[in-house]
Structures are given as structure tokens and as C-alpha cells.
PDB file of N, CA, C and O in Angstrom:
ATOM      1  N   UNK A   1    -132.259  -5.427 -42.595  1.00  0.00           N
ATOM      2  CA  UNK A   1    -131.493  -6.657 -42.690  1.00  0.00           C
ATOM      3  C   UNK A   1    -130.826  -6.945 -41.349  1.00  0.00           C
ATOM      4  O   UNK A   1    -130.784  -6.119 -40.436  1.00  0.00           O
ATOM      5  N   UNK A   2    -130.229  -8.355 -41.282  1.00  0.00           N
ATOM      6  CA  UNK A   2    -129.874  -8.329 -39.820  1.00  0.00           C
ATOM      7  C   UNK A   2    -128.484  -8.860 -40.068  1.00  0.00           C
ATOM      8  O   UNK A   2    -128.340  -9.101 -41.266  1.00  0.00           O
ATOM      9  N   UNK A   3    -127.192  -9.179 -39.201  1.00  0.00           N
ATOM     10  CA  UNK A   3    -126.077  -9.056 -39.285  1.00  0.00           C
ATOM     11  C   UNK A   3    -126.014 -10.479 -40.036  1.00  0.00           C
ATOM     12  O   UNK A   3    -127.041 -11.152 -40.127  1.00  0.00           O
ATOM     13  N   UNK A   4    -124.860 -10.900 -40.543  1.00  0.00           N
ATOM     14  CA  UNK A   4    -124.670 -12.123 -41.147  1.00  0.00           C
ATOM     15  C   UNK A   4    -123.588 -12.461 -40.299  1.00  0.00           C
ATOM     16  O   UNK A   4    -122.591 -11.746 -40.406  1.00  0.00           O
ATOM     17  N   UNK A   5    -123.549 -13.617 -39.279  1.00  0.00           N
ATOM     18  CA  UNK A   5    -122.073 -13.886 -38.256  1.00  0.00           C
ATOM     19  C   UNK A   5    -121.597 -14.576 -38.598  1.00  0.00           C
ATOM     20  O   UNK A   5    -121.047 -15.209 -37.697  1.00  0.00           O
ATOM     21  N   UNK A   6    -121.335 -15.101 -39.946  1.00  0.00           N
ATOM     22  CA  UNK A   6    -120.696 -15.399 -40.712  1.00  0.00           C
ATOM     23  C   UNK A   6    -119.563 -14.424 -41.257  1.00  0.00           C
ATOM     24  O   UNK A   6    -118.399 -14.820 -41.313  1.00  0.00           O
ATOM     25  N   UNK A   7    -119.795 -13.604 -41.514  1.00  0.00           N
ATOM     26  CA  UNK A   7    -119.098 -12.696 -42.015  1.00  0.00           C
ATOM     27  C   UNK A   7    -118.483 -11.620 -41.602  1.00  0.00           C
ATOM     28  O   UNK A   7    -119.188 -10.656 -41.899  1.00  0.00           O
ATOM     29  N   UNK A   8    -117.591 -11.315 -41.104  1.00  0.00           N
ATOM     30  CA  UNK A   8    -116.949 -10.106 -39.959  1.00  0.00           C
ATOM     31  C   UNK A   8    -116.119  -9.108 -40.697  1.00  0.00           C
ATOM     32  O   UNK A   8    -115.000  -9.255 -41.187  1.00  0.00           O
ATOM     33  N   UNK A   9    -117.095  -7.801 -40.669  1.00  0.00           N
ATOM     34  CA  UNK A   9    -116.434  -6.489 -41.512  1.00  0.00           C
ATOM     35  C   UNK A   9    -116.235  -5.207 -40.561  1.00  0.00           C
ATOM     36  O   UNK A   9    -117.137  -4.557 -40.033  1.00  0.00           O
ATOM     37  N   UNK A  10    -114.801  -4.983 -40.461  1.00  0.00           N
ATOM     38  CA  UNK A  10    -114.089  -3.631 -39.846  1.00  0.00           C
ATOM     39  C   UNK A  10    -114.588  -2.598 -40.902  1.00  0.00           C
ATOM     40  O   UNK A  10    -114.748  -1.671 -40.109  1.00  0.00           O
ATOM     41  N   UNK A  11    -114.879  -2.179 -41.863  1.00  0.00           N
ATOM     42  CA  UNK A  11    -115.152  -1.353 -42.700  1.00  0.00           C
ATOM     43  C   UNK A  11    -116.355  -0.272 -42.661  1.00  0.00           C
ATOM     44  O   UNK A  11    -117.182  -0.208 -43.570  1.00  0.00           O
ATOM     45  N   UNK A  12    -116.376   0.483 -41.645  1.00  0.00           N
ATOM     46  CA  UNK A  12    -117.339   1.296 -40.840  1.00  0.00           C
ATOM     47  C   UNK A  12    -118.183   2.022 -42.129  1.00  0.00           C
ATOM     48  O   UNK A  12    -119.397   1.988 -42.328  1.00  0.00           O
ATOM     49  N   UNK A  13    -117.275   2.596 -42.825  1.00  0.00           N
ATOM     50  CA  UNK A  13    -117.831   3.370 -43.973  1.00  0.00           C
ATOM     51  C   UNK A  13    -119.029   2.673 -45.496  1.00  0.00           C
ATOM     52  O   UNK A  13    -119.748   3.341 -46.239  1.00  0.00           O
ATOM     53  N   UNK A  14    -118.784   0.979 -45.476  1.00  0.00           N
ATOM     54  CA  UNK A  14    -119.442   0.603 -46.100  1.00  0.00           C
ATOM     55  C   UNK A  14    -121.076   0.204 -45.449  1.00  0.00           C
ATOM     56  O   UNK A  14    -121.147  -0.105 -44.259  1.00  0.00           O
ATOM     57  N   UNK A  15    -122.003   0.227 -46.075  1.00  0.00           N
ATOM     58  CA  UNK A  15    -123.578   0.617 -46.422  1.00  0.00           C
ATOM     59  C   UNK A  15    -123.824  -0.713 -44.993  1.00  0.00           C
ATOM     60  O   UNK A  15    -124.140  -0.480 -43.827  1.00  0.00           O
ATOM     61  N   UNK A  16    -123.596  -1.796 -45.513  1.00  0.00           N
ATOM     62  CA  UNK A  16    -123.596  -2.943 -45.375  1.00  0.00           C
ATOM     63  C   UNK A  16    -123.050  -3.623 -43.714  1.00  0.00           C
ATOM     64  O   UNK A  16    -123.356  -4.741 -43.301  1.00  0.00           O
ATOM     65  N   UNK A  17    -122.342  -2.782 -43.105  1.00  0.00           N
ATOM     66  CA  UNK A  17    -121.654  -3.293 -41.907  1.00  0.00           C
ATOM     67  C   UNK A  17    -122.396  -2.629 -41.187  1.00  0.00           C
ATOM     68  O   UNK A  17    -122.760  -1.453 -41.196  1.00  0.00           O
ATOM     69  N   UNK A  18    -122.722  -4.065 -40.134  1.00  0.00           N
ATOM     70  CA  UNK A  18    -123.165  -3.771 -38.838  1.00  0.00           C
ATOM     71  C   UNK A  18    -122.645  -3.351 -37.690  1.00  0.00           C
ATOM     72  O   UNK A  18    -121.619  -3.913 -37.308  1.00  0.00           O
ATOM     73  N   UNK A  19    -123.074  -2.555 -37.089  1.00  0.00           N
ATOM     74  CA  UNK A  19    -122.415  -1.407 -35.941  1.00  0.00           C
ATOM     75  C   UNK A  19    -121.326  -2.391 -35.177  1.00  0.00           C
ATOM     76  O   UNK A  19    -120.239  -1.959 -34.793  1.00  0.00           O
ATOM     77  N   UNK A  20    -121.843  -4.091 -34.960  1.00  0.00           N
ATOM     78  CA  UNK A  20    -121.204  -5.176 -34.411  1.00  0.00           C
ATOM     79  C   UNK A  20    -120.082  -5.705 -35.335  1.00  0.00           C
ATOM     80  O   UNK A  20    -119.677  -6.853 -35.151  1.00  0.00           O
ATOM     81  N   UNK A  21    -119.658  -5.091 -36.124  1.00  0.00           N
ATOM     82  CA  UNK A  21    -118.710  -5.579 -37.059  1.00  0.00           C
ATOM     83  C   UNK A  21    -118.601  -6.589 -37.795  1.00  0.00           C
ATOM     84  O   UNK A  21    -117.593  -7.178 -38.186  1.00  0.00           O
ATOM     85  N   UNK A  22    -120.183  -6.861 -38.059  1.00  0.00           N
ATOM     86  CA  UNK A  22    -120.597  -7.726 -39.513  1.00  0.00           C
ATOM     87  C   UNK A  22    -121.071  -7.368 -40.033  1.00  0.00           C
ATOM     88  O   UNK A  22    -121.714  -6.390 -39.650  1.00  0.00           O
ATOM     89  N   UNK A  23    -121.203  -7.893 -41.554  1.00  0.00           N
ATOM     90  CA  UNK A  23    -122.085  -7.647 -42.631  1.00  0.00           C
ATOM     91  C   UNK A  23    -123.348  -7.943 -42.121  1.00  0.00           C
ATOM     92  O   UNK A  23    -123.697  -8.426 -41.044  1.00  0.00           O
ATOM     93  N   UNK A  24    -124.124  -7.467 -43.346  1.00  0.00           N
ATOM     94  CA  UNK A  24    -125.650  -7.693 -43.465  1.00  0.00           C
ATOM     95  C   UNK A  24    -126.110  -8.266 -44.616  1.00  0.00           C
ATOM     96  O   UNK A  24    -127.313  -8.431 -44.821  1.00  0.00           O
ATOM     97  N   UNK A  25    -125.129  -8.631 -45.497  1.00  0.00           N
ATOM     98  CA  UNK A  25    -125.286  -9.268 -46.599  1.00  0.00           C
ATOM     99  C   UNK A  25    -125.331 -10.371 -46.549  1.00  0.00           C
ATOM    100  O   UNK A  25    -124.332 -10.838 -46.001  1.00  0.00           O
ATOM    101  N   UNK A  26    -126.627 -11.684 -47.133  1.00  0.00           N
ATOM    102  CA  UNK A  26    -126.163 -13.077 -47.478  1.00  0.00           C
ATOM    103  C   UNK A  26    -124.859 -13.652 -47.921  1.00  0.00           C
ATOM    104  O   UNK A  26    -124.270 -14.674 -47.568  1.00  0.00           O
ATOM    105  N   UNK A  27    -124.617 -12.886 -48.635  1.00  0.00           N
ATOM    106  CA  UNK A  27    -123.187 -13.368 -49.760  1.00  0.00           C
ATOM    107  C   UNK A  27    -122.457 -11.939 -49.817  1.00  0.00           C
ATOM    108  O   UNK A  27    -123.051 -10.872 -49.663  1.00  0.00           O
ATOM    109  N   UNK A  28    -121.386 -12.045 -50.008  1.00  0.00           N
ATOM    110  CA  UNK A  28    -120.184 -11.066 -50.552  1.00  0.00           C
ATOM    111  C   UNK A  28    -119.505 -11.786 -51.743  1.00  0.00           C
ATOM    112  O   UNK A  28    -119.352 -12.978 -52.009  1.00  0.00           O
ATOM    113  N   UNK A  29    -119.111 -10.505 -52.436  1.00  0.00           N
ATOM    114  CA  UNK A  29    -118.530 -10.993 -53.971  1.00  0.00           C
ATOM    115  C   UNK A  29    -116.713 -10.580 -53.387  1.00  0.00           C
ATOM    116  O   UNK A  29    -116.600  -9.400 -53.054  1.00  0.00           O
ATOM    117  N   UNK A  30    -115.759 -11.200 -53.296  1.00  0.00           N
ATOM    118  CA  UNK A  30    -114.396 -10.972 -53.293  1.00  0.00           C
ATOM    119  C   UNK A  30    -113.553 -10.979 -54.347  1.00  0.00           C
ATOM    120  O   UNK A  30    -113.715 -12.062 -54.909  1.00  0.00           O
ATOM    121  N   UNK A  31    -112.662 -10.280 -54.960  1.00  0.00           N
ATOM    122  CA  UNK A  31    -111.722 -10.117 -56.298  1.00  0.00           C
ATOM    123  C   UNK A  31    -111.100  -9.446 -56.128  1.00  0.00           C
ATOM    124  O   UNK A  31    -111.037  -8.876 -55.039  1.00  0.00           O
ATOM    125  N   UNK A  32    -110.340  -9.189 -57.117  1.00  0.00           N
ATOM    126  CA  UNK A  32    -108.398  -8.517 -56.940  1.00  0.00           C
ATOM    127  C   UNK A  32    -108.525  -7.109 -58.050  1.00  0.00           C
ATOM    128  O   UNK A  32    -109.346  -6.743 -58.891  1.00  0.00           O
ATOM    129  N   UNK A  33    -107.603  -6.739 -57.669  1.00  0.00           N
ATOM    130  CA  UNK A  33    -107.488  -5.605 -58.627  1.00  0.00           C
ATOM    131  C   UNK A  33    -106.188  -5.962 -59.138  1.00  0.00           C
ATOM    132  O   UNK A  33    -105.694  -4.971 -59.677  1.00  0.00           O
ATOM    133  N   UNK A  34    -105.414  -6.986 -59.194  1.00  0.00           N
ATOM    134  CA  UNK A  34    -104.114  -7.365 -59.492  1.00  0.00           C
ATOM    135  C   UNK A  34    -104.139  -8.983 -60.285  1.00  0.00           C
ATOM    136  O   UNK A  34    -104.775 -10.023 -60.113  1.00  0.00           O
ATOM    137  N   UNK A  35    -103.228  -8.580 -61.085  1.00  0.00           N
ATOM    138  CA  UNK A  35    -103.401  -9.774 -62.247  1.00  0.00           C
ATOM    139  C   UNK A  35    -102.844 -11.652 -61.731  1.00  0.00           C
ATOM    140  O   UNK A  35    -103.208 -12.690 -62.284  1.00  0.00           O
ATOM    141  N   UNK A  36    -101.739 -11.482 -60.339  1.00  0.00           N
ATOM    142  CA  UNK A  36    -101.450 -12.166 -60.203  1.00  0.00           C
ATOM    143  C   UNK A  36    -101.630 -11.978 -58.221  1.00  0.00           C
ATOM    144  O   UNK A  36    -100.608 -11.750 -57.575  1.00  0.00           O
ATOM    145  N   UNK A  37    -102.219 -12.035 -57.909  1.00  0.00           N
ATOM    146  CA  UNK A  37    -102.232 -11.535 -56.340  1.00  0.00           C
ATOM    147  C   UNK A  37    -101.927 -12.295 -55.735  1.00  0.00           C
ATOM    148  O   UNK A  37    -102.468 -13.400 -55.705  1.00  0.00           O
ATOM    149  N   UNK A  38    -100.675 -11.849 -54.858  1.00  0.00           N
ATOM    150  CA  UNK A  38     -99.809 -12.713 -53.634  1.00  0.00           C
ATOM    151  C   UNK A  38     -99.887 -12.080 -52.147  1.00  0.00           C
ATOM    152  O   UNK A  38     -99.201 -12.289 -51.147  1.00  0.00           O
ATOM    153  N   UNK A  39    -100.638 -11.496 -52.310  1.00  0.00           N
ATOM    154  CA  UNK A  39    -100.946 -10.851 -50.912  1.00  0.00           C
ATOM    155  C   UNK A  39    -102.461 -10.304 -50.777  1.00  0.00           C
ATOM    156  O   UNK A  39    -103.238  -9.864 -51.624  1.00  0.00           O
ATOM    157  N   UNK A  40    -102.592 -10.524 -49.222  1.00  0.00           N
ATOM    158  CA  UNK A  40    -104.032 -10.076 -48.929  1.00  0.00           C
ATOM    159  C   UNK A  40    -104.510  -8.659 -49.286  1.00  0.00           C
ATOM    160  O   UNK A  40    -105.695  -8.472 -49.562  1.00  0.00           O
ATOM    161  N   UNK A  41    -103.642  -7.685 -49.287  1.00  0.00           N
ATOM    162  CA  UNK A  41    -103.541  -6.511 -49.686  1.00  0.00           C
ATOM    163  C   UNK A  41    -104.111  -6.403 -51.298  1.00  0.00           C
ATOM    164  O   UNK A  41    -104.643  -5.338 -51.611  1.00  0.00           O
ATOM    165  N   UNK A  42    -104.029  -7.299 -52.148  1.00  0.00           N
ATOM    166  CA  UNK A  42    -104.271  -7.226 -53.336  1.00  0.00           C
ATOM    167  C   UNK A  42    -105.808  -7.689 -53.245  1.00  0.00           C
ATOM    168  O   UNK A  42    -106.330  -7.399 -54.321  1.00  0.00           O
ATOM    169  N   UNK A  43    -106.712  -8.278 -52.407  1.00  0.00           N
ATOM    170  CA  UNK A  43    -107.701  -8.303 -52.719  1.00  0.00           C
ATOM    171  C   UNK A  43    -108.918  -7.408 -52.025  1.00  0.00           C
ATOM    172  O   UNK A  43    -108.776  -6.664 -51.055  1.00  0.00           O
ATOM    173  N   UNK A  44    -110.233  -7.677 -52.809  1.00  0.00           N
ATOM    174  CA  UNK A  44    -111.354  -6.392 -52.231  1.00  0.00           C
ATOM    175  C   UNK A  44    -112.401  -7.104 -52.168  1.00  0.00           C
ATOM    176  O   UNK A  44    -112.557  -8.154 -52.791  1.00  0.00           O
ATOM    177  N   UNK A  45    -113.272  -6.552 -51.350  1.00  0.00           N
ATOM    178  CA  UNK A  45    -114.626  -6.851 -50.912  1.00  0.00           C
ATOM    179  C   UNK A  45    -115.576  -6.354 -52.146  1.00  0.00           C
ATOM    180  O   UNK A  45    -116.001  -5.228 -51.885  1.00  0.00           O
ATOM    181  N   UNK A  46    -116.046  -6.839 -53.412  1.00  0.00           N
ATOM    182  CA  UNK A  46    -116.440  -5.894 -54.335  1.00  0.00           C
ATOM    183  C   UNK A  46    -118.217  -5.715 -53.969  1.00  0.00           C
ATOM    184  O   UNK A  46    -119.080  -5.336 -54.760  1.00  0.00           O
ATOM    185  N   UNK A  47    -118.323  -5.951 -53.134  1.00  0.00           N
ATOM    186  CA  UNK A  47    -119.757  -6.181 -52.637  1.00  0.00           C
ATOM    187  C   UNK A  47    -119.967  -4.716 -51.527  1.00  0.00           C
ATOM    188  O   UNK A  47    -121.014  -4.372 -50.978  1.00  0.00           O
ATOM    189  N   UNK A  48    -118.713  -4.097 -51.446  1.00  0.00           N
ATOM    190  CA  UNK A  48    -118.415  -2.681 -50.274  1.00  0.00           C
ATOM    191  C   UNK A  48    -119.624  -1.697 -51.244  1.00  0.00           C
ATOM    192  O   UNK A  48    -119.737  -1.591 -52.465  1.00  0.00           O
ATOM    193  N   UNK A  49    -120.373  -1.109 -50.184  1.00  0.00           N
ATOM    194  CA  UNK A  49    -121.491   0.294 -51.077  1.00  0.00           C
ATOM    195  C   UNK A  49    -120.962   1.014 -50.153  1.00  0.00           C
ATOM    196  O   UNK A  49    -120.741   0.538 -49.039  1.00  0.00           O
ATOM    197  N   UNK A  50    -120.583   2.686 -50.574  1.00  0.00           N
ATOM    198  CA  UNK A  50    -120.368   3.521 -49.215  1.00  0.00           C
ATOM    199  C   UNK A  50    -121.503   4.202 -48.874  1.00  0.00           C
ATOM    200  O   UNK A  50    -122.374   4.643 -49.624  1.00  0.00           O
ATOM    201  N   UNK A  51    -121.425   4.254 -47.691  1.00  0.00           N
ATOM    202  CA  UNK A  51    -123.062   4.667 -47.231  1.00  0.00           C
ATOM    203  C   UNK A  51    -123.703   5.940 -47.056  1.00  0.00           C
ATOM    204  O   UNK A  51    -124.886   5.995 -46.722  1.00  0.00           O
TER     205      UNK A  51
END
């Protein structure tokens, strides 16, 4: 797959990130683990595979 520059991921450990600090995915799925989320901290990349 090739990088998506659309999309810019620091997350070294997931499957999916390119050495250039993008994804390689078309699409990413994003959601919360929190019922009412007011901060960026409350949300996740649910599309992360660890590699």
C-alpha cells in the first residue's frame, strides 16, 4: 500500500503508518471511548492494528 497524505499518523507502533508519518489506509474509522467527549484525549483511531 502506499501512504495516504491525507492522513498524518505519529503512531509508529500501528500496522498501518508510514515510516513518513502517514497512514496507508484509504479511510480511518475515529470514535470515543467516552460517553460525552470534550477533549481530544477522549478520542481513538479505531482503525490502529499493532504491527
Amino acid at each position: 500500500m502506499t501512504k495516504n497524505s491525507g492522513v498524518k499518523c505519529s503512531v509508529q507502533q500501528c500496522k498501518h503508518n508510514e515510516n513518513e508519518q502517514y497512514c496507508n489506509l484509504q479511510t480511518i474509522q475515529i470514535g470515543t471511548h467516552e460517553q460525552n467527549p470534550k477533549m481530544d484525549q477522549c478520542t481513538d483511531c479505531q482503525s490502529f492494528e499493532l504491527k
